[in-house]
N, C-alpha and C positions, 0 to 999 in steps of 0.2 A: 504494500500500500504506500503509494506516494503522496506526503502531507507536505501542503505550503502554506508556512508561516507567515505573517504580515503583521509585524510589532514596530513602533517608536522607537524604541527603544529596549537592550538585550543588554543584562547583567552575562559578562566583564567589560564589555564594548565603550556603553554609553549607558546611564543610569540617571531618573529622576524618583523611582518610587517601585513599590511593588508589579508591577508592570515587566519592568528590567527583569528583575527576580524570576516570575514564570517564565519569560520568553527565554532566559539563558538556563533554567531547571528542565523544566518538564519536557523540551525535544529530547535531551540527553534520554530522558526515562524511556522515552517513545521510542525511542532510536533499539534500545536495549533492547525492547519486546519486536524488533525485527520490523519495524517502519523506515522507510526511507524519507529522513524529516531532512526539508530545506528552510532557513530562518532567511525572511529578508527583509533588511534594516537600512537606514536611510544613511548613505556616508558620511557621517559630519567629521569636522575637524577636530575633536578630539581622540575617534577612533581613527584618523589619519593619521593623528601625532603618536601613536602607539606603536608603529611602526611593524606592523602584524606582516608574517608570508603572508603574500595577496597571490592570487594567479588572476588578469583579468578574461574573464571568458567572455565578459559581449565589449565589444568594441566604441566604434563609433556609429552608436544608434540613434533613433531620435523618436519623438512623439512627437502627430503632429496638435500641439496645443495655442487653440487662440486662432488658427487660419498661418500659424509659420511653427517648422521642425525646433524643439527646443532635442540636442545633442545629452545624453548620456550613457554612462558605458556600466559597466558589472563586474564588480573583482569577490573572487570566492575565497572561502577561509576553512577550514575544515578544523574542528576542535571537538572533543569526546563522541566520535560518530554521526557529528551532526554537520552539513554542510551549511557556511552562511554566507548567503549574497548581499554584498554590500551592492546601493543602489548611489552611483555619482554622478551626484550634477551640483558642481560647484556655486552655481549661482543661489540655490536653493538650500543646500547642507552644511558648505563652508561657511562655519558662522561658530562663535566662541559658549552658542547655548544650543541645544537641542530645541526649547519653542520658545522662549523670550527671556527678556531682564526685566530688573527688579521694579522700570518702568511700564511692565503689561508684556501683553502675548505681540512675537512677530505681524503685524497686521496682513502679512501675506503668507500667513500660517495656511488657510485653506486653498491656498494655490500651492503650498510644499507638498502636503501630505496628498493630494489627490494627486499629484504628478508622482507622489511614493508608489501610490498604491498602481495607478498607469503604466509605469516604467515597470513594476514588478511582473506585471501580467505581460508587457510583452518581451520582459527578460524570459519567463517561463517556455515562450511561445521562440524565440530564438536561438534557445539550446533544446529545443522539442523533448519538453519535460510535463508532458500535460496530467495534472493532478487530480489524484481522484479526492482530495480535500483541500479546500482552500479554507483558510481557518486564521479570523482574523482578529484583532484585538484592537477594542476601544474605537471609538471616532476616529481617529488618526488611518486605522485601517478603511470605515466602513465605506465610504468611495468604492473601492475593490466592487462590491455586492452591486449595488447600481451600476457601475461599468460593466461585470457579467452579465447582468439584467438586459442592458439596453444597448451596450455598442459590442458586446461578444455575444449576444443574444445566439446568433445563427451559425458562429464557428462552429466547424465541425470541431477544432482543436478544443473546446471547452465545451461539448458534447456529454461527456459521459463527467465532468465535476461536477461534485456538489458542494457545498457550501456552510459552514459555522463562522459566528460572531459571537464571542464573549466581550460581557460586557464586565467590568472588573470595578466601573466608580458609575453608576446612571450621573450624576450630579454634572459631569462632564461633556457636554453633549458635541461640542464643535457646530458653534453656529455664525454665520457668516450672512451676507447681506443677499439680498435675490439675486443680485448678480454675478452671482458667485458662480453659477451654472452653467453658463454661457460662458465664464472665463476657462473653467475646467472641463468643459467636449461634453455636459448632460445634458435633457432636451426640459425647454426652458416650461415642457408641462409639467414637470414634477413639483414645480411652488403651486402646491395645491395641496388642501390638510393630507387630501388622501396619499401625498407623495409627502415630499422633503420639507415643505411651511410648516414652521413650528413658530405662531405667532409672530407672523410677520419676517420672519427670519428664515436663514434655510438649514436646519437641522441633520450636521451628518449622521449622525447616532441614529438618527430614522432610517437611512440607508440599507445598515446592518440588519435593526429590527424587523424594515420592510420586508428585504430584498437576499437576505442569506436561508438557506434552506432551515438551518432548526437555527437556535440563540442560548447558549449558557452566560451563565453567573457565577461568582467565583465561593458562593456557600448555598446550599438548597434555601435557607430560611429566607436569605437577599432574592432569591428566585419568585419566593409569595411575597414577601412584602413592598417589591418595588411593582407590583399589582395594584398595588391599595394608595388612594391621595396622598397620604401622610410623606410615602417613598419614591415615588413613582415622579417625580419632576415633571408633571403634566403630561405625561409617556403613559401611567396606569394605562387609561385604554385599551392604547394598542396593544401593551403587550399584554392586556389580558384576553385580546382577541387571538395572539399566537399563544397563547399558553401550553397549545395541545404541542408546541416545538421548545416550551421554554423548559430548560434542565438547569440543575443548582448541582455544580460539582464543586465542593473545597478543593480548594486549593492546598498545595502540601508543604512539605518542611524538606529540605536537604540534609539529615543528620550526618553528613559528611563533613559539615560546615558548620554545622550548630550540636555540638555534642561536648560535655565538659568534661568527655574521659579522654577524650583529645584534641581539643579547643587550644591553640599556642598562643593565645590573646591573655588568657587568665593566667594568674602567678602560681597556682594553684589545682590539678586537676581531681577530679572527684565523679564518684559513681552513688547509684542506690544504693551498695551495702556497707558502703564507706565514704562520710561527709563531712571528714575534718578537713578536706580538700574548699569543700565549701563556705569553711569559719572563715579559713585564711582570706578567701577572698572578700566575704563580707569583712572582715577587719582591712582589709586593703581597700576596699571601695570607702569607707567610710576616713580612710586617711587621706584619700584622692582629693574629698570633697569637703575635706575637714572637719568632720563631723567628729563629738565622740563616741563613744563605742561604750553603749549603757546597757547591761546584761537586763535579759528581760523585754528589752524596747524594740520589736523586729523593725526592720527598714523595709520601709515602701518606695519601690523602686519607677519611673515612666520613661520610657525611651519611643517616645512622639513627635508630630508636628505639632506645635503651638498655636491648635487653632481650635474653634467653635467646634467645628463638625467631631474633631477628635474630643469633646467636651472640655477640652481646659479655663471654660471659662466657670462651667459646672465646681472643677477644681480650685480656681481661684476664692468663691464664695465660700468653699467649704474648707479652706486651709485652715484658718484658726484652729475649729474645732478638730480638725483632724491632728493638727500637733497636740491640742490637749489630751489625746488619746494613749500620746507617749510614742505616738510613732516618729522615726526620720524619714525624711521624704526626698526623693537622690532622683531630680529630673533632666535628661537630656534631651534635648531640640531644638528646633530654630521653628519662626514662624510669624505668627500677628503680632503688631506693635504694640497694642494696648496690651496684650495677653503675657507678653516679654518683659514691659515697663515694670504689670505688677508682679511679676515672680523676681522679679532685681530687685524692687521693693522689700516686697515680704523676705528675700534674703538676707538685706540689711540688718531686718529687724527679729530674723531668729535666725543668728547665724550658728546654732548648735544645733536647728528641726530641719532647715531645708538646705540642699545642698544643688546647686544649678548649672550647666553648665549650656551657652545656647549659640547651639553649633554643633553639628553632625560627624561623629566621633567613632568609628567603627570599633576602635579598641575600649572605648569609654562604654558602648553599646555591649558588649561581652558582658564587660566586670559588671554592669549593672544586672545582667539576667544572672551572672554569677553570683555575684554579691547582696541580693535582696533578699527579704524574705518573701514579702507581697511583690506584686504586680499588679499596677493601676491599670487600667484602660478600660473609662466610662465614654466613651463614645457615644453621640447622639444618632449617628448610624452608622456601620462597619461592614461593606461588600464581604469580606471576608478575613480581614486580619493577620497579623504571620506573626505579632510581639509575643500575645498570649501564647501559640502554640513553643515560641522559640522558648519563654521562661519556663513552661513546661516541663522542657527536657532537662531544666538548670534547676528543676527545684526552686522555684520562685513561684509561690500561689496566685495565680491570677481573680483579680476582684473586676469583673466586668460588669456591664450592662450587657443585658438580654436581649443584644440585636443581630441579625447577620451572622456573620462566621462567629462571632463570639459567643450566639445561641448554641449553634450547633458542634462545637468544640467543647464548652467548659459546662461540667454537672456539678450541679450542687452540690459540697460535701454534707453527711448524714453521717455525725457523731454514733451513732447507735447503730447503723450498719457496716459505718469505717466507708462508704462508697462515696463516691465522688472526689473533682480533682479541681474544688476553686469554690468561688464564691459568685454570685449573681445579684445585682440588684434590677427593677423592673424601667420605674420612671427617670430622666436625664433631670434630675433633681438632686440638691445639697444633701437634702432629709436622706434620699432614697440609697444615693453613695455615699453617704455617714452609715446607717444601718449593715452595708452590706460591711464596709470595714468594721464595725465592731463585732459581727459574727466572727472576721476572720483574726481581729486581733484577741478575741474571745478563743478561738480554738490556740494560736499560738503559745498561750498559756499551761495547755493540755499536755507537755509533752507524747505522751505514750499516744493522741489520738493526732497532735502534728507528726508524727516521724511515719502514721499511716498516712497521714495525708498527703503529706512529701513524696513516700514511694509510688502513691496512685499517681501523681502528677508526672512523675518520670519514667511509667512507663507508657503515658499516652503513645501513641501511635497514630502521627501525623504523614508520614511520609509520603513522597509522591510516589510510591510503587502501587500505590492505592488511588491514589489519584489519576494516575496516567492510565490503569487498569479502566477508571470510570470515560475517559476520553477515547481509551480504544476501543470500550462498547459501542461507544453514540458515533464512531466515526464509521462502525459496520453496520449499525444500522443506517447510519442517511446511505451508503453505496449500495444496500443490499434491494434495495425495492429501483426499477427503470427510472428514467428521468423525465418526471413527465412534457 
């Protein structure tokens, strides 16, 4: 089976978010279960500057875009089974960000990515690699769907593909002005609700939703509730009119990469049946950030973005009382300004409870899933998450909100049956994430029912061998039925 990938952005290349992460995970996994997976990624100049073996296989080609040929070529990479076609056109990639600076998005972001997604179908169609899954990710891809729709409609070469769109954030839609259509080669009928107008604007995310054969999400629970107004970014509708094609598959974990019995980030390595591995690093984390180190007072660890959506503002309201609880609290991220100002505030003003550091820190990221006891992450909505699963496997209890992947990851612990591996609160409230913390600093107390609670949590089983199992079901069923 021949899969082709269509992502933004692929962790080790070029990275902004969990995105990167699947698109450089989960081929490897596919590759292993005997797929032949192609990734293809837009060449910026960062993954220029890395100086990778390239070999270019498409030359000098061109799309015709606009009524004149814009030129691009295709250089291939091969790394753990997986082949990846970088897509180059300078004018569009070479650029020192992947979508914009700290002043806003590229404004000809919808003319990059649709020529991404263009160039890639007829990179496919120039080394005669014709896929039986095109499988796209996020708005950045969904272009792709529409362009097989309507201007590869009748190739014989795109005959027998079919098609998935994950969507990994709804919140994200890629919307652009009507005329956007006409600059990008689509027929200027589709600004209509029933095609790409999504109030007054043109809505690539519809693309996907409309025009790919089925549509996943990156946790079943995100699969129902971006159905319902609440989640759904004005999209509910539709996508409760394809429901019968929408699947909710987690997302997985790499324990390659995230595993504290061979982690080289932490000072200290440690397993279930032995976690003096795990003091050293909670006493190391707590020196990093200068905290003291008061027996009894577990640390509460968040390694986020600073923002609304990931509830830090939920967080901010409810810091006071959460230091009176006796917890330290050891946050790393970058994000909103307002949400920044007061955690450097509140810093000043208990530099013994909160410890901050804000800015994106891969080794500081470790020591905290190492070094915590809890694990914050009250999210106001969570597509699917990867913190909680990573603190997990490090023996850091996660204290969530009951949304998205965070539902369907983390069960309540139950003192009296010893089951469960975290804490859950319901509403994105102070009250609701106050309560759920004192159940969990309430168990910390317990020895003999924390060190069960601890072992449940490590040995969840997130991985993508389970995940990628779920994507090579859905990928035999859409090829197994004709096309109609």
């Amino acid at each position: 089976m021949k899969v082709a990938f269509l992502a933004s952005e692929m962790f080790p290349y070029a990275k902004t978010g969990g995105l990167a992460d699947v698109a450089g995970t989960l081929p490897r996994f596919l590759s292993r279960s005997g797929l032949d997976v192609r990734v293809f990624v837009p060449f910026y100049r960062e993954v220029r500057e890395k100086n990778l073996s390239l070999r270019r296989t498409v030359g000098a080609a061109e799309v015709d875009w606009g009524g004149k040929g814009v030129p691009f070529s295709a250089l291939e990479h091969q790394a753990d089974g997986v082949t990846v076609t970088f897509i180059d056109q300078a004018g569009f990639f070479d650029r020192d960000h992947l979508y914009g600076t700290a002043a806003g998005d590229d404004p000809d972001n919808g003319e990059r990515f649709a020529f991404f997604t263009r160039a890639s179908l007829e990179t496919m169609k120039a080394l005669d690699l014709p896929p039986d899954i095109v499988h796209g990710h996020d708005w950045q891809s969904a272009t792709a769907f529409a362009y097989l729709r309507f201007l590869y409609g009748d190739d014989p070469f795109f005959a027998a593909t079919r098609s998935l769109f994950t969507v990994h954030n709804l919140a994200y839609q890629g919307l652009f002005d009507k005329g956007i259509l006409g600059r990008v080669g689509l027929p200027g009928a589709l600004f209509d609700p029933d095609g790409l107008e999504f109030y007054g604007q043109v809505s690539y995310l519809k693309a996907g939703i409309l025009y790919a054969d089925a549509v996943s999400t990156v946790s079943p629970t995100y699969s129902r509730e971006i159905q319902t107004p609440e989640f759904g970014f004005g999209l509910d509708g539709l996508l409760r009119r394809r429901s019968a094609d929408l699947h909710g598959i987690l997302n997985g974990v790499d324990y390659h990469d995230w595993n504290p019995v061979t982690d080289r980030l932490i000072p200290a390595r440690f397993g279930p049946r032995d976690l003096s591995g795990k003091r050293t690093c909670r006493a190391e984390l707590l020196r990093m950030f200068g905290l003291p180190d008061v027996p009894g007072s577990p640390v509460v660890g968040m390694v986020t973005r600073l923002a609304g959506q990931k509830g830090l503002d939920i967080v901010c309201e409810a810091l006071e009382v959460m230091l009176e609880l006796g917890v330290r609290v050891v946050v790393l991220g970058a994000g909103e300004r307002p949400i920044v100002d007061f955690l450097s505030a509140a810093r000043s003003r208990h530099p013994s409870g909160l410890g901050l550091k804000v800015a994106f820190d891969e080794k500081v990221a470790h020591m905290i899933y190492a070094g915590s006891d809890l694990f914050l992450v009250p999210s106001r909505y969570e597509p699917c998450g990867l913190t909680q699963m990573y603190a997990l496997k490090y023996g850091s209890i996660p204290v969530v909100r009951a949304t998205g992947g965070l539902e369907d990851t983390i069960r309540e612990f139950d003192p009296a049956s010893g089951s469960g591996n975290g804490f859950k609160f319901s509403a994105p409230s102070p009250g609701d994430l106050l309560d759920g913390l004192r159940r969990a600093v309430g168990q910390y107390a317990r020895k003999e029912s924390w060190r069960a609670l601890v072992r449940n949590a490590m040995a969840s089983d997130f991985s993508w061998t389970r995940s990628a199992g779920a994507y090579l079901a859905l990928y035999r069923k859409l090829i197994k039925p004709p096309r109609a």
